[in-house]
VOGU-3710 file (C-alpha; in Angstrom, 3 decimals, decimal comma):
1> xxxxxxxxxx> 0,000/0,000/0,000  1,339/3,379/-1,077  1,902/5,780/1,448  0,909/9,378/0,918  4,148/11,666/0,600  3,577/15,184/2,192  5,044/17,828/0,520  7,296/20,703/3,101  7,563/23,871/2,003  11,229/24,608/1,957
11> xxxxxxxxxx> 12,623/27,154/4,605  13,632/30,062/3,892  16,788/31,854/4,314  15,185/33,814/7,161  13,551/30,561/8,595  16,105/28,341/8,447  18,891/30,922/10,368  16,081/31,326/12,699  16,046/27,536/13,182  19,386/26,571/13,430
21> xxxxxxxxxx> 20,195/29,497/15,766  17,720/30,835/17,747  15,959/27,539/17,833  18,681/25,710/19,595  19,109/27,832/22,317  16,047/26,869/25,111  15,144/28,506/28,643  16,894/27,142/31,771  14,884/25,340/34,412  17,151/24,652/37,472
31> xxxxxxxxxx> 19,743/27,229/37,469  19,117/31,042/37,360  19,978/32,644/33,884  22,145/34,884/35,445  24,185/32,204/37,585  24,403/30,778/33,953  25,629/33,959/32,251  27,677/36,449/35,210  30,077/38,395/32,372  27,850/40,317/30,336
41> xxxxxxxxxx> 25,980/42,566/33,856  29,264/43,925/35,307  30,030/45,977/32,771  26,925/48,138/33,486  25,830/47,660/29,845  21,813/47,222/29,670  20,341/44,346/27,141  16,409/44,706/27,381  16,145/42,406/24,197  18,526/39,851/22,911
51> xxxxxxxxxx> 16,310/38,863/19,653  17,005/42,174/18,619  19,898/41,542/17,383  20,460/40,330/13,901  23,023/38,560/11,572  23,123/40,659/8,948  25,199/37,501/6,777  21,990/35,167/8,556  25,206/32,798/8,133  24,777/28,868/9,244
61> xxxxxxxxxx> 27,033/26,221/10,678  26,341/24,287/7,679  26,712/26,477/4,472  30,187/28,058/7,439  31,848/24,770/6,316  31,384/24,267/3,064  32,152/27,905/2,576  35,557/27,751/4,315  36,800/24,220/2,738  36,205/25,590/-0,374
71> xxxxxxxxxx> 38,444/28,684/0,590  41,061/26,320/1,764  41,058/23,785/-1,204  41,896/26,988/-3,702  44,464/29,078/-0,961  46,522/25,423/-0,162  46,740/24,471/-3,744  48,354/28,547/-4,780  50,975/27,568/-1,466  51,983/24,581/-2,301
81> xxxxxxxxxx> 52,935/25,628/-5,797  54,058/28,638/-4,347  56,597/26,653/-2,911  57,330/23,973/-4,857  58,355/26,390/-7,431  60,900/28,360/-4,932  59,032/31,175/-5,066  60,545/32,759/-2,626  63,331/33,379/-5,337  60,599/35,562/-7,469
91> xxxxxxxxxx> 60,423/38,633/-4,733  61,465/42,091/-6,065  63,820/42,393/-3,011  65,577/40,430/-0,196  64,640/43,139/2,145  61,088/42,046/1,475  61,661/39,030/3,213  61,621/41,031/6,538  58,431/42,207/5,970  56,915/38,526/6,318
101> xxxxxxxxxx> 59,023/38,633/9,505  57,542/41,253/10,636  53,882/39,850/10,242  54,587/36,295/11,523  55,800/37,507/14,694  53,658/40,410/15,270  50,104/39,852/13,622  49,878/35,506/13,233  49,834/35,351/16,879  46,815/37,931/17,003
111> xxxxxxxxxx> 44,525/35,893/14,872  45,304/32,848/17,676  44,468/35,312/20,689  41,278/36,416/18,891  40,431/33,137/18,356  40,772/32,619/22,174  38,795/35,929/22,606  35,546/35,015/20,294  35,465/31,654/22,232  35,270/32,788/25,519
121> xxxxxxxxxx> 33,280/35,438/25,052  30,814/32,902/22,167  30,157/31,366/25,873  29,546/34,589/27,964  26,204/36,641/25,695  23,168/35,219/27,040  22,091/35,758/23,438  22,034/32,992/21,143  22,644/34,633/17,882  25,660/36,300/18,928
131> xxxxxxxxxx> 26,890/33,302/20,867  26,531/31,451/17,324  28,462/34,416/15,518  31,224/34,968/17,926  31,887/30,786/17,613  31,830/31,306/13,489  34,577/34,068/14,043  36,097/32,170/16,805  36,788/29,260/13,812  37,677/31,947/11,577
141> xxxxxxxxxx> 40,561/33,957/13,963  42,009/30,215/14,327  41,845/29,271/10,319  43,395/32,827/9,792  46,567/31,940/12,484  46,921/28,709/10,542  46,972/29,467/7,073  49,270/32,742/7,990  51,521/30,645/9,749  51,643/27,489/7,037
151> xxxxxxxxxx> 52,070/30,292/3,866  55,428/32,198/5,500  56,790/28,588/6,902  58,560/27,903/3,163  60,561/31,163/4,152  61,341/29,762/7,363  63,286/27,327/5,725  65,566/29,913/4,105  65,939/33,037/6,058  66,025/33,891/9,801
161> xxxxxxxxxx> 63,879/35,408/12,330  60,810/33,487/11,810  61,399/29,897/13,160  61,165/32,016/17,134  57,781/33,557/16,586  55,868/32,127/19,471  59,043/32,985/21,672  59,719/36,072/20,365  55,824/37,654/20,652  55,744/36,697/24,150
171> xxxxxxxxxx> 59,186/38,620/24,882  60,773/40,721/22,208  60,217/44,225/23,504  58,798/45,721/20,235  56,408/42,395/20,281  55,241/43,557/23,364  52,463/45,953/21,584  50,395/44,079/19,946  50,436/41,162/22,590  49,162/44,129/25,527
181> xxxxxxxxxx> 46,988/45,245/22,734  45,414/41,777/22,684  45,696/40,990/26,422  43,850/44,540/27,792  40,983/43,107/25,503  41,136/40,006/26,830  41,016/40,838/30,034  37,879/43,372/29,723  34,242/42,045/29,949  32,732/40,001/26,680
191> xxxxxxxxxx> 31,461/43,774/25,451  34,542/45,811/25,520  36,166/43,081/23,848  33,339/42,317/20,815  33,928/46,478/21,145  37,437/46,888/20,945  38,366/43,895/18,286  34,882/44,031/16,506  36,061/47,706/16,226  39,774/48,740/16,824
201> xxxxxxxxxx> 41,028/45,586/15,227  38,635/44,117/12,381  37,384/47,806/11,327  40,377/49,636/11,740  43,601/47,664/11,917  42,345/44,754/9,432  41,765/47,272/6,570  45,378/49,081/7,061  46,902/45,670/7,285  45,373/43,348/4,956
211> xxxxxxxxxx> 45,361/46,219/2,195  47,947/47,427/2,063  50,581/44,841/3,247  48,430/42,660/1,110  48,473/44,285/-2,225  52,358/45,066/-1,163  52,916/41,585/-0,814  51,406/41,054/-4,767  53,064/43,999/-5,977  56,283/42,210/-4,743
221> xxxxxxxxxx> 56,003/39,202/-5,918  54,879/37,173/-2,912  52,091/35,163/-3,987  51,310/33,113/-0,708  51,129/35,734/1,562  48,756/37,397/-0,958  47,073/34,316/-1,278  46,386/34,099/2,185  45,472/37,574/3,273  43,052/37,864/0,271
231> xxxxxxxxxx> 41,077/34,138/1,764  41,232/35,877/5,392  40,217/39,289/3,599  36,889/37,761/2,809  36,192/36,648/6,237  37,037/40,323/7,540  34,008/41,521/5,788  31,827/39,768/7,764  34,249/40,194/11,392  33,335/44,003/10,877
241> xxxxxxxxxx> 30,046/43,736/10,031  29,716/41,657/13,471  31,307/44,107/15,019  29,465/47,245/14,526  26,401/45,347/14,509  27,229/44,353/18,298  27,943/48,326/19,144  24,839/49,379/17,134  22,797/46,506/18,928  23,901/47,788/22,247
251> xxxxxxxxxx> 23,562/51,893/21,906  19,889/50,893/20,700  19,317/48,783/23,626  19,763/51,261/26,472  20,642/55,348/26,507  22,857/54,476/29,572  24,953/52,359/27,426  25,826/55,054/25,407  28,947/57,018/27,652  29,949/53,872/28,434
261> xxxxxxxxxx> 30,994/52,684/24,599  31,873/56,256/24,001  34,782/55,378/26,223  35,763/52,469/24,619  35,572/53,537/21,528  38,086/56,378/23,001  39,825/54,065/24,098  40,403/51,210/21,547  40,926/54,023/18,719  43,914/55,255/20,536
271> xxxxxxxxxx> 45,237/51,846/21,222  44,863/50,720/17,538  46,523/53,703/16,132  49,610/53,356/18,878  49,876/49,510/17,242  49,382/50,754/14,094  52,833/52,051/14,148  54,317/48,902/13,245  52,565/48,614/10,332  53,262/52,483/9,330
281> xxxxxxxxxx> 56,542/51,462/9,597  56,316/48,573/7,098  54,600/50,088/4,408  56,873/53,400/3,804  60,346/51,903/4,939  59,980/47,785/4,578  58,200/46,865/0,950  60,989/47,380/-1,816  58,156/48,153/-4,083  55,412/50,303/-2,476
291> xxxxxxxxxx> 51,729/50,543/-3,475  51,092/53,590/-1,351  52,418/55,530/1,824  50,695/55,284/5,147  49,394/58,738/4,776  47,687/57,599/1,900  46,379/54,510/3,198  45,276/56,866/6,406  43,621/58,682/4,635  41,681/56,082/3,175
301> xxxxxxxxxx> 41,301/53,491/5,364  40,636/55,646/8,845  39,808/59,464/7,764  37,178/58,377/5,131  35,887/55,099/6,268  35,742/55,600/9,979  34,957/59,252/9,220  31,899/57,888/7,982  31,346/55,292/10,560  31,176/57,971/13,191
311> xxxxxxxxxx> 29,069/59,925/10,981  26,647/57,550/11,268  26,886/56,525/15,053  26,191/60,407/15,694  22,816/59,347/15,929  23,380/57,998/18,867  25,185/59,983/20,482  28,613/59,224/19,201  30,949/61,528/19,397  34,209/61,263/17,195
321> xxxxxxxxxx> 37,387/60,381/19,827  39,421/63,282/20,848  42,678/61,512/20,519  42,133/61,822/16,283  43,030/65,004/16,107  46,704/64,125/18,101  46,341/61,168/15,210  46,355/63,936/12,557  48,762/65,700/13,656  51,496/62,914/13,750
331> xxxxxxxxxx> 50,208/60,883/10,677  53,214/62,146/8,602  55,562/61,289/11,072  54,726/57,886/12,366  56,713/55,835/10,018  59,826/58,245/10,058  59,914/57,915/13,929  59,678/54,206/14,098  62,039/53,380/11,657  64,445/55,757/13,228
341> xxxxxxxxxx> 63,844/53,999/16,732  64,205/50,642/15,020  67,335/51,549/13,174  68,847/52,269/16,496  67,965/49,253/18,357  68,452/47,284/15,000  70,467/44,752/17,362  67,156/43,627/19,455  64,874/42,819/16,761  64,497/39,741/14,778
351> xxxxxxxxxx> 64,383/41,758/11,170  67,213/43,573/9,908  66,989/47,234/9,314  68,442/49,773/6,762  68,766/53,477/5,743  67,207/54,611/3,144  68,283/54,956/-0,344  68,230/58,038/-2,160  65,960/56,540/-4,535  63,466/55,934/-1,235
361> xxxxxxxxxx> 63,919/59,076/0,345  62,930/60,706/-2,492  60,151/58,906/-2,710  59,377/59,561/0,816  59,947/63,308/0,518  56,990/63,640/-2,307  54,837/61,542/0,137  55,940/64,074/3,077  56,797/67,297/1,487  55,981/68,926/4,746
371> xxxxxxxxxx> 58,075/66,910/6,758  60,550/64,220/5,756  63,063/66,667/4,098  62,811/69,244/7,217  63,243/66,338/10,201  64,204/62,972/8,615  66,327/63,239/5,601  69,490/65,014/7,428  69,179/62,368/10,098  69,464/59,741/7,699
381> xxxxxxxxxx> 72,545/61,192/5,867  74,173/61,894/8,934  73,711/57,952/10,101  74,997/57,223/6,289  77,965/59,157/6,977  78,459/57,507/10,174  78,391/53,742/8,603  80,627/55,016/5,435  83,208/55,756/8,539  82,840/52,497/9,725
391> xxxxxxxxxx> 81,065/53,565/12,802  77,387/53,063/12,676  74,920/54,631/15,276  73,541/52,520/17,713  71,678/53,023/20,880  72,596/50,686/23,660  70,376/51,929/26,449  67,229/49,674/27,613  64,318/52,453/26,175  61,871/53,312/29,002
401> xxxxxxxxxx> 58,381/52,029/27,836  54,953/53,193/27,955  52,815/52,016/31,021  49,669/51,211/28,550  50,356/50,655/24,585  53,977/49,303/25,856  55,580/51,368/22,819  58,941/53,303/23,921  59,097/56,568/24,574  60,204/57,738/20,791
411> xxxxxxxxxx> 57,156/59,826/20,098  57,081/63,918/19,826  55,040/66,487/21,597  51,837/67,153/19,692  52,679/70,129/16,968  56,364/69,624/18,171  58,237/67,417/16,420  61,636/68,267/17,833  60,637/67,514/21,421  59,682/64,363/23,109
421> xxxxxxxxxx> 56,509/63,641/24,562  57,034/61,977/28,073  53,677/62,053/30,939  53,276/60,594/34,323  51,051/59,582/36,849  51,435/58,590/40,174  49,250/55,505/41,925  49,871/54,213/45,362  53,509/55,616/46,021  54,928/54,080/42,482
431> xxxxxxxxxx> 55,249/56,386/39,446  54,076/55,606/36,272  55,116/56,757/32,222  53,337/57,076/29,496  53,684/57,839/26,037  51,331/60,380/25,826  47,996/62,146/27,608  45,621/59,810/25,966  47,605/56,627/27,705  47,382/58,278/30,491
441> xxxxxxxxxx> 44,062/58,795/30,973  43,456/55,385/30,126  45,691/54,251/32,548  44,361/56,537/35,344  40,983/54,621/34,277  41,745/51,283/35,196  44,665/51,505/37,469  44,523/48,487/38,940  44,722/46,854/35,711  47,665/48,431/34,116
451> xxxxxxxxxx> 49,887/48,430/36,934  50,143/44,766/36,030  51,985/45,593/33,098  54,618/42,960/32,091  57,493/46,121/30,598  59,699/44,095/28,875  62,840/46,974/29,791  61,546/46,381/33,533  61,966/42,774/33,239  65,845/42,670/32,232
461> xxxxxxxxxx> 66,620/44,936/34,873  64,728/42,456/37,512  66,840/39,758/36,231  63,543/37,931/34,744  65,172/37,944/31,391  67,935/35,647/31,753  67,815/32,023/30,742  67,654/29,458/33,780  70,667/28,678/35,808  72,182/32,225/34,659
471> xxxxxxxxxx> 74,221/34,033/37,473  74,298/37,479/37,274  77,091/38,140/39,776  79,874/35,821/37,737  82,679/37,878/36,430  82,539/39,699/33,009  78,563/38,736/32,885  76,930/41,245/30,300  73,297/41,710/30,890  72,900/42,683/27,547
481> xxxxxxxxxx> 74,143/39,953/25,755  72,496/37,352/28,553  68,689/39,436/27,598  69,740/38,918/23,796  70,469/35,080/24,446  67,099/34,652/26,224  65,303/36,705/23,765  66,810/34,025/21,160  68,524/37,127/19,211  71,966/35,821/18,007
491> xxxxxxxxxx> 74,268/38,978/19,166  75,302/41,006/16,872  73,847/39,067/14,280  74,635/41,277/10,728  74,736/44,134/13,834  70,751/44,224/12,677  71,640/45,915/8,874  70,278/44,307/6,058  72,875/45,216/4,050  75,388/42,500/3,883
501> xxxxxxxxxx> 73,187/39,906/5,825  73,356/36,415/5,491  69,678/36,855/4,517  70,275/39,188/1,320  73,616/36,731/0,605  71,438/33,711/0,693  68,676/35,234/-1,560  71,344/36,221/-4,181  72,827/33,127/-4,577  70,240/30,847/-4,110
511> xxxxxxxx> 68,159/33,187/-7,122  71,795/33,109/-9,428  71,997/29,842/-9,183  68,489/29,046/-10,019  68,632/31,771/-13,130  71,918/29,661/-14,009  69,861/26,240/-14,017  66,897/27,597/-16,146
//
């Protein structure tokens, strides 16, 4: 006997998100909802209605996976013939080469700690639909460490500086940065952190790194990493979205939550921009060939597109942060200063360093007519002069470090470029430095927090940066070299100059002998 078959009308997008999202989550019977979720009340931020907020990508855990192995079949197959061909032979430069150096020790180890982040925090929102979204990014953050990580391992097998990343991002001084920029978030409630990475990270930092290092990394011949950061670009897209949907979601929920994202927003602006450095750095002084100067990219990437995200926050009551006009003002000298600071301590850091050619300061002096040629270009011959003596500048003091972003204290006075900017603050009998009045008042904040700062500087002279069984009292010892040896930095490796290095040797014979073969 037949049996009659029913016919289902097929969900629709809307349904179906609904189902496998919303419909999984169910009310608790035995143990208070708040018992169940404690993190997202102390922050003082007010949710009246967690159905409110919506998915704008309505994205599900099944279509997630078949999204992502498809990503993965195409980015592995462009790697492994990336490297099966040498590739790394095809750059423009050798000095390019410390650009992926650069990113595996400073950014790779981000997308991990966000991963961490999105899962903790997936488990914290009594909501369900951001609980599913923050576990979708959560899988993303930890793809996005992987595939960074597998893509600049071929260079690894060349060139130094890259096979120490884990080590080195958990000590390096100049690592320091982005791993407090990552660990204040961290250790904020599940908002400020959806806030400050959904915001300061994905919206601002992702577009200034991905970008441009991105398209750098094409235009110089690099075609894993460009590989890589264009599959992680696509996920990005939908990481900001999720992001400013969360602080939209939350200023519509509650007036009272309004000052208190204000102040994050303060805050995690500032933080970004003092991290950003790094990668100001890069892209005028570090790509051989350069698709456009930080200014430029500024411009772009923060003064137009957050411009316009602000724009449209004013509606609630979103103010632009006052720290962007201190941003302005030093945008066309970030890069100059870091690379000067760098070339100085070119002996702690795990990328080699160079002056600039005339060819590049040239080019850097039409980026910066209002600056480079009046500050940085007479520097730069004067160090040039110094190394054509044989005696090459170098600054062997242990830099005093900012109390909050972590950065030393290399930046200028606001409007002042020829004097440094140095601030205190004094907390329970101990006083405190800062790079500047905006880490300062986020320090004078949350105190309590930030006086737990691991200061990498502070930790030699405590003795904490000496390998085990070291004894500082033996004759001859040399706390510098013993903090190099711990930091694994070979001392006076190349004395930190590119020029010369065993790197840029390497890459010119290994390339002549493979022109010599074809």
């Amino acid at each position: 006997m037949d049996m009659p078959v029913t016919k289902k009308k097929k969900l629709g997008l809307k349904e179906r998100y609904a189902l496998m999202t919303r419909g999984l989550g169910w009310e608790p019977s035995y143990q208070p909802i708040d018992d169940i979720f404690p993190m997202d009340r102390f922050e003082g931020i007010k949710i009246h209605d967690w159905d409110a907020w919506e998915d704008p990508f309505r994205l599900t855990m099944d279509a997630y996976w078949k999204y992502q192995a498809e990503k993965e079949r195409k980015l592995y197959a462009i790697v492994d013939a990336f490297a099966q061909s040498n590739g790394h032979l095809t750059l423009s430069d050798a000095r390019y080469i410390n650009t992926v150096k650069l990113f595996v020790n400073g950014f790779a180890p981000l997308e991990y700690m966000s991963h961490r982040g999105f899962a903790h925090i997936g488990r914290q929102f009594r909501g369900v639909g951001p609980r599913v979204a923050c576990m979708m990014q959560s899988l993303d953050e930890m793809r996005h460490s992987q595939t960074q990580i597998h893509a600049i391992s071929n260079y690894n097998r060349y060139y130094s500086g890259m096979a120490e990343f884990r080590h080195h991002h958990d000590y390096l001084p100049y690592l320091q940065v982005p791993k407090s920029f990552f660990e204040d978030a961290a250790t904020g409630g599940p908002f400020e952190f959806i806030v400050a990475i959904g915001f300061a990270f994905e919206y601002v930092l992702t577009n200034l790194v991905f970008v441009p290092f991105i398209s750098g990394a094409a235009y110089n011949g690099d075609m894993g990493a460009m590989t890589f950061g264009f599959s992680a670009q696509s996920d990005e897209a939908r990481h900001m979205t999720l992001g400013l949907e969360v602080i939209k979601f939350v200023l519509e929920q509650d007036p009272a939550n309004v000052p208190i994202v204000q102040k994050w927003l303060n805050k995690w602006t500032w933080r970004g921009v003092r991290l950003l450095t790094l990668v100001a750095m890069m892209q005028d002084y570090m790509l051989p060939k350069r698709v456009m100067s930080w200014a430029e990219a500024w411009e772009i990437y923060f003064e137009e597109n957050c411009g316009a995200l602000f724009r449209d926050l004013a509606r609630y009551g979103i103010v632009m942060p006052p720290c962007v006009e201190q941003i302005r003002l030093e945008r066309d000298h970030l890069s100059h200063i870091a690379w000067c600071h760098f070339y100085q301590a070119r002996g702690t850091s795990d990328f080699h360093v160079w002056l600039p050619s005339k060819e590049d300061m040239d080019w850097l002096s039409a980026k910066y007519p209002d600056t480079f040629d009046r500050y940085y270009r007479p520097r730069y011959e004067y160090w040039a002069k110094c190394e054509a003596e044989g005696k090459p500048f170098e600054a062997t003091a242990v830099p005093m470090q900012c109390q909050v972003c972590q950065i030393p204290m290399m930046f200028t006075e606001p409007g002042d470029p020829l004097t440094l900017c140095q601030r205190h603050a004094d907390y329970k009998g101990e006083q405190y430095h800062f790079c500047s009045d905006h880490c300062r008042d986020i320090f004078e904040d949350e105190p309590e927090k930030f006086i737990q700062s691991k200061i990498a500087g502070h930790e030699v002279f405590k003795g904490n940066a000496f390998r085990p069984g070291t004894d500082p009292t033996a004759e001859g010892f040399n706390p510098a070299a013993e903090a190099l040896a711990f930091f694994r930095i070979e001392h006076g490796r190349d004395n930190g100059l590119h020029n010369g290095s065993t790197d840029e040797r390497n890459f010119a014979m290994w390339r002549g002998l493979a022109k010599a073969n074809d």
